[in-house]
C-alpha positions as a Markdown table, in Angstrom:
| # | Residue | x | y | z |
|---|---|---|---|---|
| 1 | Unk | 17.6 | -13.0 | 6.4 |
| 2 | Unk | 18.1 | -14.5 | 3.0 |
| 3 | Unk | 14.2 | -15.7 | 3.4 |
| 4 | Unk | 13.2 | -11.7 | 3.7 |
| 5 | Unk | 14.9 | -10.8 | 0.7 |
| 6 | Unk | 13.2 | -13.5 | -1.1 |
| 7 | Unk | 10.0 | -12.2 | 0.4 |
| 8 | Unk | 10.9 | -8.6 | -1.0 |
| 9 | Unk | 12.0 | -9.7 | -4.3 |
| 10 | Unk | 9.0 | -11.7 | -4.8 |
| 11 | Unk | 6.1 | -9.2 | -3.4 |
| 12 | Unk | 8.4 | -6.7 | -5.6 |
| 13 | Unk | 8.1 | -8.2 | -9.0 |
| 14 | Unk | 4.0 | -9.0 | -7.9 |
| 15 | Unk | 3.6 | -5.2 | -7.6 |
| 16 | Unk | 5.6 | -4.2 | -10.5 |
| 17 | Unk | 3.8 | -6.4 | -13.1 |
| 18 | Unk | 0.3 | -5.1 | -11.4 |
| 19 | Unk | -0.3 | -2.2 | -13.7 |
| 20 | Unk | 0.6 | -4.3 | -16.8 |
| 21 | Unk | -1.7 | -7.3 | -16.1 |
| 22 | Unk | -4.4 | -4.9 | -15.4 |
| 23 | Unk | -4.0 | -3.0 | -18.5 |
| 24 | Unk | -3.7 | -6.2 | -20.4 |
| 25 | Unk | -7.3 | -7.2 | -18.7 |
| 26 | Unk | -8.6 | -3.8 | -19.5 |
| 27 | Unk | -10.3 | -5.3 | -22.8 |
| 28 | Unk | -12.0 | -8.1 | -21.6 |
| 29 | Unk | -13.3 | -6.3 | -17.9 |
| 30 | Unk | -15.2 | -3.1 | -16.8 |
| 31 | Unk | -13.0 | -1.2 | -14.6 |
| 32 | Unk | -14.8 | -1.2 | -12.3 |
| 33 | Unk | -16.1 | -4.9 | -11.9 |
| 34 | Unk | -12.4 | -6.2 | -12.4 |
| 35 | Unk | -11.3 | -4.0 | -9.2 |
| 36 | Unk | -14.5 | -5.8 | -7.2 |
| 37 | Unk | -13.2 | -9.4 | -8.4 |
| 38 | Unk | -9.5 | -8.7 | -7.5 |
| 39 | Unk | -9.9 | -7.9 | -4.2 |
| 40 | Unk | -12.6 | -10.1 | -3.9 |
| 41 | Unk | -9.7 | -12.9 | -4.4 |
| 42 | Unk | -7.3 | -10.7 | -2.8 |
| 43 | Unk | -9.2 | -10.9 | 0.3 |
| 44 | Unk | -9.4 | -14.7 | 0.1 |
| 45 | Unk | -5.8 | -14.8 | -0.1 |
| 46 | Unk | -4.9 | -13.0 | 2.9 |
| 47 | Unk | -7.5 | -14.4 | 5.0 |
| 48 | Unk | -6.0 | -17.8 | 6.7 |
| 49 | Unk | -2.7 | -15.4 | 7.5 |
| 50 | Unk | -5.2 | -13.2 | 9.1 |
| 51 | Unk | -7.1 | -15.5 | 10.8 |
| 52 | Unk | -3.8 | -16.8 | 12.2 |
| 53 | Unk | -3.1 | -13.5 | 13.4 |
| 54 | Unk | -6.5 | -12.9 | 15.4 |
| 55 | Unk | -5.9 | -16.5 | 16.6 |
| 56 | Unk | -2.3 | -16.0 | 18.2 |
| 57 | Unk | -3.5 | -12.5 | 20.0 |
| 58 | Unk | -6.8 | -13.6 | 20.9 |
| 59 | Unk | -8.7 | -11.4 | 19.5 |
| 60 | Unk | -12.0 | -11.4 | 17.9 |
| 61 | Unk | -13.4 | -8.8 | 15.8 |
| 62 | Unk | -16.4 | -6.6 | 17.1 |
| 63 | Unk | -18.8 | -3.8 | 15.3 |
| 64 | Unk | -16.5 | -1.4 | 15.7 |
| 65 | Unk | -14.0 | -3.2 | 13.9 |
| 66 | Unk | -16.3 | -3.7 | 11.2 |
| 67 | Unk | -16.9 | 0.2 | 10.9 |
| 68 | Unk | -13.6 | 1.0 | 10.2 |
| 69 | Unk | -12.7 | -1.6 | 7.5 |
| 70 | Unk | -15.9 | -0.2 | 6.0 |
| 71 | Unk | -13.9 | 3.1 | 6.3 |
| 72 | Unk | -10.9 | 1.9 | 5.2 |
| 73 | Unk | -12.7 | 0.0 | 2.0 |
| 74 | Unk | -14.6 | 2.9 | 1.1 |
| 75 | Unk | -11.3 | 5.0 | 0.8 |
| 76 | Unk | -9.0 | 2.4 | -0.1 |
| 77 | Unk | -10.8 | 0.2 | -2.8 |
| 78 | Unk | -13.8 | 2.3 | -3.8 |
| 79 | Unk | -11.8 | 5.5 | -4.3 |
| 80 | Unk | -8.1 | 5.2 | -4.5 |
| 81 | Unk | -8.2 | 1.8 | -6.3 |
| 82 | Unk | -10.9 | 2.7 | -8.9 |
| 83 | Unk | -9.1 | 6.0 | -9.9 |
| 84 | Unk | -6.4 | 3.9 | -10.1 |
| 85 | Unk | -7.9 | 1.2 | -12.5 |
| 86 | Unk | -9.2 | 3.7 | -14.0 |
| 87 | Unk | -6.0 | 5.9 | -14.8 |
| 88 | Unk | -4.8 | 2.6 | -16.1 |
| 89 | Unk | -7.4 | 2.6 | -19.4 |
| 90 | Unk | -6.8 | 5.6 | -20.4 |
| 91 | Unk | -2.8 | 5.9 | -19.9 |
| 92 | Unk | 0.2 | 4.2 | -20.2 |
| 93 | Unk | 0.7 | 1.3 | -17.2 |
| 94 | Unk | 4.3 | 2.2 | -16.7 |
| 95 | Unk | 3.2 | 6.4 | -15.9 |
| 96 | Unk | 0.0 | 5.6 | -13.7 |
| 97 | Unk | 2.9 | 3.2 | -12.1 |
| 98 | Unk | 5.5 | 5.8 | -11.3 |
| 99 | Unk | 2.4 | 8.3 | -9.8 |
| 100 | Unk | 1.1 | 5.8 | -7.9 |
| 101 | Unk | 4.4 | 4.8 | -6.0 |
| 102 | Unk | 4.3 | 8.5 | -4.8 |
| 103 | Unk | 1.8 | 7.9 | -2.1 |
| 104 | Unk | 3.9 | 7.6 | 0.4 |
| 105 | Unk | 4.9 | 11.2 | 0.1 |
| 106 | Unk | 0.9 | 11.6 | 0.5 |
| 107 | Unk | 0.9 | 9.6 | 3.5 |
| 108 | Unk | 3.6 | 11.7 | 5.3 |
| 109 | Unk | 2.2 | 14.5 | 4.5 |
| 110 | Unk | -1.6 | 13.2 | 6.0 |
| 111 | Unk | 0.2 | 12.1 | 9.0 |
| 112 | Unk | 1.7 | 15.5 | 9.7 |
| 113 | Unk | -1.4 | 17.2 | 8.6 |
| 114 | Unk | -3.9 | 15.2 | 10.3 |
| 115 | Unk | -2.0 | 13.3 | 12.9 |
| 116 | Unk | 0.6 | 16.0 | 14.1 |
| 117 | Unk | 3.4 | 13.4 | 13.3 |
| 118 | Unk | 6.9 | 14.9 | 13.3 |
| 119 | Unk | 8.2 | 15.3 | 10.0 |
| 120 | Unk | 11.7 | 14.5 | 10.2 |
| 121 | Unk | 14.4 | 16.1 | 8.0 |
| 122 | Unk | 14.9 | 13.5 | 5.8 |
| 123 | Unk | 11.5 | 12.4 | 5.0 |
| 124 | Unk | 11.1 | 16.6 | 4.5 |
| 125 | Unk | 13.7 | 16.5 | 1.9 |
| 126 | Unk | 12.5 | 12.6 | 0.3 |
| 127 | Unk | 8.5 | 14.9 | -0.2 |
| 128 | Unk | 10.0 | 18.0 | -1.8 |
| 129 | Unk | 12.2 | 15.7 | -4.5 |
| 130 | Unk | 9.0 | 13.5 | -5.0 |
| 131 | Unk | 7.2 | 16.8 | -5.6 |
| 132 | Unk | 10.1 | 17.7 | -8.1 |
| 133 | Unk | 9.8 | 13.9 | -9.9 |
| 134 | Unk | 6.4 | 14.2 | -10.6 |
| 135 | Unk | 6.4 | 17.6 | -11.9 |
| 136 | Unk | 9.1 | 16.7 | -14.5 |
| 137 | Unk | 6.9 | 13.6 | -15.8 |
| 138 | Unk | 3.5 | 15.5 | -15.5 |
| 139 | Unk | 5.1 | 18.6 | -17.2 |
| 140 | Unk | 2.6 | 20.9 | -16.9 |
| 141 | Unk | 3.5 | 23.0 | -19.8 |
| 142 | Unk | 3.0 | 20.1 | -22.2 |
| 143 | Unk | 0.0 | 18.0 | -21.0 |
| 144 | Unk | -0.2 | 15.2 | -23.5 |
| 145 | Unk | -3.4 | 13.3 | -21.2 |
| 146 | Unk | -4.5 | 15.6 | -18.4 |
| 147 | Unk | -7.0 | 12.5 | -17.5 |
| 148 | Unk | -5.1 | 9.9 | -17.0 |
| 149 | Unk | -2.3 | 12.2 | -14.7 |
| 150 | Unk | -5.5 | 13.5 | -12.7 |
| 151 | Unk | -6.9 | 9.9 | -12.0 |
| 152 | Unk | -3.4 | 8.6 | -11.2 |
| 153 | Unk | -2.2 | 11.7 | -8.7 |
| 154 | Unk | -5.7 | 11.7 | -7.3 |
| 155 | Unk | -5.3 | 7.4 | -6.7 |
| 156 | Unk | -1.7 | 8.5 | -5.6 |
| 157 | Unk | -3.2 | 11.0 | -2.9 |
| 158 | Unk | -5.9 | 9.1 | -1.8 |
| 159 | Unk | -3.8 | 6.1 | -1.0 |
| 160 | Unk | -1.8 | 8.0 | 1.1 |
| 161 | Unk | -5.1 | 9.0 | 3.2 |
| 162 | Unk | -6.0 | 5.6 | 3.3 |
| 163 | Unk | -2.6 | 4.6 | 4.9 |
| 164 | Unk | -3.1 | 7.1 | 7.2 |
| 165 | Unk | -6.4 | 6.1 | 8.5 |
| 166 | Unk | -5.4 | 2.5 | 8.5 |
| 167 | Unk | -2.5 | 3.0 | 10.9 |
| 168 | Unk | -4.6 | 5.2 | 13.1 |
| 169 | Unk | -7.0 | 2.5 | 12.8 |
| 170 | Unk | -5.0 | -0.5 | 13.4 |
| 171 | Unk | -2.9 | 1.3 | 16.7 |
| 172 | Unk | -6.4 | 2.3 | 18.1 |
| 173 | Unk | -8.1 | -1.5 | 17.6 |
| 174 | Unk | -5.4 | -3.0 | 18.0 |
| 175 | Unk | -5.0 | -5.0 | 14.7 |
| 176 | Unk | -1.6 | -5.4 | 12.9 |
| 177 | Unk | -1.3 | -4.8 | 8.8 |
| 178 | Unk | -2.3 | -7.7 | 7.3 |
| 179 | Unk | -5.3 | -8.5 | 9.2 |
| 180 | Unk | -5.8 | -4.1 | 8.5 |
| 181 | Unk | -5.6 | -5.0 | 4.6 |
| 182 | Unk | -7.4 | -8.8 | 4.4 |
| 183 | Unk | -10.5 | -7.0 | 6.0 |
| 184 | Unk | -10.2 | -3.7 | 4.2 |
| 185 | Unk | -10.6 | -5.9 | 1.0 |
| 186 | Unk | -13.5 | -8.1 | 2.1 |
| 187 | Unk | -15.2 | -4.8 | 2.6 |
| 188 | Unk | -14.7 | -2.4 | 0.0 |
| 189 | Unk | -15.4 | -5.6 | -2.5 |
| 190 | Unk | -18.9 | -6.0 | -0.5 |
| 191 | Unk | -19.5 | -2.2 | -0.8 |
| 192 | Unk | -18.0 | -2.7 | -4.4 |
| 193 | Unk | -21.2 | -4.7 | -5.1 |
| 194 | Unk | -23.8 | -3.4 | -3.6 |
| 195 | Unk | -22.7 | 0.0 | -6.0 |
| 196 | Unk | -23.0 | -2.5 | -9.0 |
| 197 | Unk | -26.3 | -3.7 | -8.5 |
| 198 | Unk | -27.6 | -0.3 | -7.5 |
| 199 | Unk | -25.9 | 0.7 | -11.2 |
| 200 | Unk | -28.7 | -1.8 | -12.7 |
| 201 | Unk | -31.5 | -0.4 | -11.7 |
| 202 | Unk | -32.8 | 1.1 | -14.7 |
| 203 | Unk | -33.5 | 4.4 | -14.1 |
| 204 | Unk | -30.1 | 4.9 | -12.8 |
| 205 | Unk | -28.4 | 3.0 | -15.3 |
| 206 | Unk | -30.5 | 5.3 | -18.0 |
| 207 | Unk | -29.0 | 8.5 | -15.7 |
| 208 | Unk | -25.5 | 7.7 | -15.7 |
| 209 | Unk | -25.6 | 7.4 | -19.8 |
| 210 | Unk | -27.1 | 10.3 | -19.9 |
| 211 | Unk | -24.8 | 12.0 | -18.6 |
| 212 | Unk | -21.9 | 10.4 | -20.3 |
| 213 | Unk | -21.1 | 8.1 | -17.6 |
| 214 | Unk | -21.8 | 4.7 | -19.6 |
| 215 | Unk | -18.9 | 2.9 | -18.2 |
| 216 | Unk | -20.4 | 3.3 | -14.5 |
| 217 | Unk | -23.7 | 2.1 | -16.2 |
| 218 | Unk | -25.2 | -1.4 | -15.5 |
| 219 | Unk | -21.7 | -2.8 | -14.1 |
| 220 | Unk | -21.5 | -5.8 | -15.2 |
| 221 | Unk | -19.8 | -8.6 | -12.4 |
| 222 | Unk | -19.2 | -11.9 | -13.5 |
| 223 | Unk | -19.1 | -11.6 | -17.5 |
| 224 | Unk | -16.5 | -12.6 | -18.8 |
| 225 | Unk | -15.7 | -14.9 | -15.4 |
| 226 | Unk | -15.3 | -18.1 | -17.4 |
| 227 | Unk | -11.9 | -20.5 | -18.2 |
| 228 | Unk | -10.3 | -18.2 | -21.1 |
| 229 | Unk | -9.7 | -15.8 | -18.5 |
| 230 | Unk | -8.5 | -18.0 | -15.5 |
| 231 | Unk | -4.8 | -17.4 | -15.5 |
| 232 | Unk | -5.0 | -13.8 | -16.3 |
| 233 | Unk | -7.9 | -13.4 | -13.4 |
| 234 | Unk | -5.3 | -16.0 | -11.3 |
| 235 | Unk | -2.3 | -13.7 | -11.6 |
| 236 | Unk | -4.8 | -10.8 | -10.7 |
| 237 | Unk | -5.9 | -11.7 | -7.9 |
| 238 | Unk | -3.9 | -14.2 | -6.0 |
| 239 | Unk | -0.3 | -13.6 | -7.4 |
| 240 | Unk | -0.4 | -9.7 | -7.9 |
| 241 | Unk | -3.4 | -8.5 | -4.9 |
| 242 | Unk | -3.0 | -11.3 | -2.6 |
| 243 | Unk | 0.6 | -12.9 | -2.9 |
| 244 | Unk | 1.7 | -9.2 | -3.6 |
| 245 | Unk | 0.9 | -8.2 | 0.2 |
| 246 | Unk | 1.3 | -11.7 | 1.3 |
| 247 | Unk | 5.0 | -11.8 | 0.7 |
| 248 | Unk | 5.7 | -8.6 | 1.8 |
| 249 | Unk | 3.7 | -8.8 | 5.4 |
| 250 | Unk | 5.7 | -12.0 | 5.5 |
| 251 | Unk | 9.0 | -9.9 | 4.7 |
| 252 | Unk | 8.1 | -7.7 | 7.9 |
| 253 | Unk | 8.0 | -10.2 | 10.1 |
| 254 | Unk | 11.6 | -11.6 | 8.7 |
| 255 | Unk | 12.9 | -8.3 | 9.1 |
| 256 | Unk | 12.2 | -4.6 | 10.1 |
| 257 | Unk | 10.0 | -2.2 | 8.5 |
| 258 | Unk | 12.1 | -0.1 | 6.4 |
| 259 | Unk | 13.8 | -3.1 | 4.9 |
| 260 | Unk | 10.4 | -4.6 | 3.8 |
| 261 | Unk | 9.8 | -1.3 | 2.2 |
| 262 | Unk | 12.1 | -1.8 | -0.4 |
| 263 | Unk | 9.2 | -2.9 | -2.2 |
| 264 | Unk | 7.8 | 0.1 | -2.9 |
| 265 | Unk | 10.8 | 2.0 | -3.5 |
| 266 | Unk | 12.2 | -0.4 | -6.3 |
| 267 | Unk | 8.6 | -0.6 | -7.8 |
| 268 | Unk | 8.8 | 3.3 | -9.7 |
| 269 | Unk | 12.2 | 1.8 | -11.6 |
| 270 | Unk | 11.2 | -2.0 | -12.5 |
| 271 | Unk | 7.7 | -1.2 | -13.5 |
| 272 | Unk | 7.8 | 1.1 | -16.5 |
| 273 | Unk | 10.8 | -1.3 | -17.5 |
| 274 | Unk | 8.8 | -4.3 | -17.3 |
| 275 | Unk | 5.7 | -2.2 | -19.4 |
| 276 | Unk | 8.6 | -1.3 | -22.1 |
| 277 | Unk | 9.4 | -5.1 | -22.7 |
| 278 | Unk | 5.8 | -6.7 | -21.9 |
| 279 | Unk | 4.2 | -3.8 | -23.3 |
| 280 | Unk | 5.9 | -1.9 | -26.0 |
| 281 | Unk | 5.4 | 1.2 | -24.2 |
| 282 | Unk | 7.6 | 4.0 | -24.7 |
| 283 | Unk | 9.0 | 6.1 | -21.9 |
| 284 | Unk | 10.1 | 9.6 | -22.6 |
| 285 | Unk | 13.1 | 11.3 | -21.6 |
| 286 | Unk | 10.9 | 13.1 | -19.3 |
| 287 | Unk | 9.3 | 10.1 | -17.4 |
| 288 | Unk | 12.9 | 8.7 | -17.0 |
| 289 | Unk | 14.3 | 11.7 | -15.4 |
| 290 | Unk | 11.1 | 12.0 | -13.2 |
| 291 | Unk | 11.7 | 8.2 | -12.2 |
| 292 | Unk | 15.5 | 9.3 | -11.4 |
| 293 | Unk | 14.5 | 11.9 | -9.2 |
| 294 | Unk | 11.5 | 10.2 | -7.7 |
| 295 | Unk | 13.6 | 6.8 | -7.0 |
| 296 | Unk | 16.7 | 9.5 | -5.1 |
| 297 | Unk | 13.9 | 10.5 | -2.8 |
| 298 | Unk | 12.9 | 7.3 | -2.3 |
| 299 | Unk | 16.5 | 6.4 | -1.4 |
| 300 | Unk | 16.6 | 9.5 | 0.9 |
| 301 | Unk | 13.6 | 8.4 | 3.1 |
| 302 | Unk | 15.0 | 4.7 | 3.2 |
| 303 | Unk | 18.5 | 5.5 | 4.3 |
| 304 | Unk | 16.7 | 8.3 | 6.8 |
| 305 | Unk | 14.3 | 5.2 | 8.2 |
| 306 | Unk | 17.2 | 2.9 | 8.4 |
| 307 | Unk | 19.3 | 5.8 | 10.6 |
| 308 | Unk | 15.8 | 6.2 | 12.6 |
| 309 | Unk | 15.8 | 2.4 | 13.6 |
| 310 | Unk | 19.4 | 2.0 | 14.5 |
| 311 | Unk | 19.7 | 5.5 | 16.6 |
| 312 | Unk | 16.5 | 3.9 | 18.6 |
| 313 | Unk | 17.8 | 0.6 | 18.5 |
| 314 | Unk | 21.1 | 2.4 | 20.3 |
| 315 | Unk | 19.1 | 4.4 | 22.6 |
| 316 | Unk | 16.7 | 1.3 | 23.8 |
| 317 | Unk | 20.1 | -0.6 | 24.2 |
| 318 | Unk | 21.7 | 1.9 | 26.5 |
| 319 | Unk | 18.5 | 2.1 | 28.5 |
| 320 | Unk | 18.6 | -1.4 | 29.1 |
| 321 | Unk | 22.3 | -1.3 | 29.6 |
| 322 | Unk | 21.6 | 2.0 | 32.7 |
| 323 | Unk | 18.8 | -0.2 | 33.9 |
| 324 | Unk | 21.3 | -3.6 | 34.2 |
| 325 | Unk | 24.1 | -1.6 | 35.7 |
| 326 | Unk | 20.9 | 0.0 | 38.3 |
| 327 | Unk | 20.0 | -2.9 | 39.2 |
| 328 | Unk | 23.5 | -4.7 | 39.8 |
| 329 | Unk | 23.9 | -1.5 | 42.4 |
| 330 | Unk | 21.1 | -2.3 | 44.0 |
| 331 | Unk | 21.6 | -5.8 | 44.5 |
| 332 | Unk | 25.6 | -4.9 | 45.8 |
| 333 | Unk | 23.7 | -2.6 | 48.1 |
| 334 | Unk | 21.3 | -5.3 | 49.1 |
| 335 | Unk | 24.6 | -7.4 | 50.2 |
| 336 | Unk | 26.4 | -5.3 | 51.6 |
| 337 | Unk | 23.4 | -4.4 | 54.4 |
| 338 | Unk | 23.0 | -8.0 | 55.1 |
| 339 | Unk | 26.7 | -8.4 | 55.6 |
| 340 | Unk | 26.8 | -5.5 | 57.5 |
| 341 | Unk | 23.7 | -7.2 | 59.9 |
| 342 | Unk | 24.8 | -10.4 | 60.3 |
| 343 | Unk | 28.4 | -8.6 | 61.6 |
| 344 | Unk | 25.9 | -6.9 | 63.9 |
């Protein structure tokens, strides 16, 4: 158990720092071409645990595999991840990180929408004080950067699809998480570059400035790829992308579900700390009171997960406990007939 919480503390401060290291990197990279090399190595990463994983069940992947991971990519890194890199240039790391860590409020409310999932009464009440959190730090009536909210809530919302589709996904073929998210990342990364080159063809790259679009113009891939960059690329990729999931898939195994997701519900208080001292940002009053709220829900759905696992826990326990006592009955009964035929 001790091992798990290492797990959790480690894939917790990974995720936390991930908005500041990207912001830090913003200078040097295009958005869009440092979201292609981070999952790239990401990808890398994760792929001997998932190789492992297919190895221990057997299981080889097939076409139709492939097509949802290309799914999966498309929403996952292609969308959610480039609004999200995006949000980060133009807004401070430790807001785009307090949005972001909403998307679990997304995802439950995809699963009810699209999967008919049960919404139970605490993850009910956990969505509408989310909702409340993130109104206090957008504040509509004083918008200070529309743009950067918009990109983040949109990254937020389209995460939580993602999730959805990956769970779906992984139930229906059959694949656990990490092998979901090492394959998700080879594939949005490939369909990350093939968008890249078709952004240098000239009379594209000549339409998108024209239009105001120069930062999705001629995206560059490997400038800047070079030694003064290692470590920040290094903590990118492999310690924040990789080691991030890593660590916490590895938690999961050490423990249950709701305890690995600790992770995320630590992340919307230690991040916009960590962007305060690495960073120099300031949080308003507003943000923090949003983060209050936000982190309360997040304690409500944990302590209503943790309540879910034991009651089922408890109920699979007493159905093996009926079953036991069944089955010593039958086997009484068994003796007592062959007693009752040999005295025959």
């Amino acid at each position: 158990m001790k091992k798990a919480y290492l797990y959790i503390a480690i894939s917790t401060l990974m995720f936390s720092s991930m908005e500041i290291a990207l912001k830090m990197a913003g200078g040097a990279f295009n958005p869009i071409q440092l979201n292609l090399i981070r999952f790239f190595i990401g990808a890398v990463v994760l792929l001997p645990f998932a190789l492992r994983a297919l190895k221990q069940t057997g299981r080889k992947l097939v076409s139709a595999d492939w097509r949802l991971f290309a799914l999966t990519g498309l929403v996952c890194v292609i969308v959610s991840m480039s609004l999200y890199q995006l949000a980060i240039t133009v807004d401070q790391a430790s807001t785009v990180a307090v949005l972001f860590s909403c998307n679990p409020v997304f995802a439950l409310l995809f699963s009810y929408l699209i999967l008919r999932e049960r919404m139970g009464r605490a993850n009910l009440i956990s969505v509408i004080i989310s909702v409340i959190g993130l109104l206090i730090i957008v504040n509509p009536a004083h918008l200070t950067n529309g743009l950067g909210l918009l990109l983040a809530i949109g990254s937020a919302v389209t995460f939580g699809l993602y999730s959805i589709i990956s769970r779906y996904g992984s139930i229906k073929r059959g694949l656990n998480g990490l092998t979901m998210t090492c394959f998700t990342f080879f594939a949005g990364a490939f369909e990350l570059l093939i968008l890249a080159w078709i952004t240098k063809i000239p009379a594209i790259a000549a339409g998108l400035k024209s239009v105001g679009l120069s930062q999705f113009s001629a995206i560059p891939i490997l400038v800047n790829v070079n030694m003064n960059y290692f470590w920040l690329l290094f903590f990118i990729g492999v310690c924040v992308t990789g080691g991030g999931f890593a660590f916490y898939f590895l938690a999961m195994e050490q423990t249950d579900v709701s305890t690995a997701s600790l992770v995320f519900f630590i992340k919307p208080g230690l991040a916009p700390i960590l962007a305060a001292l690495i960073l120099h940002e300031q949080i308003l009053w507003t943000t923090v009171v949003g983060i209050v709220v936000i982190l309360i829900g997040s304690v409500v759905t944990f302590v209503g997960n943790r309540f879910r696992e034991r009651g089922n826990t408890i109920g699979q326990t007493a159905a093996e406990s009926v079953k036991a006592a069944e089955d010593a009955d039958t086997e009484v009964t068994h003796a007592a007939h062959a007693v009752s035929n040999q005295e025959n």
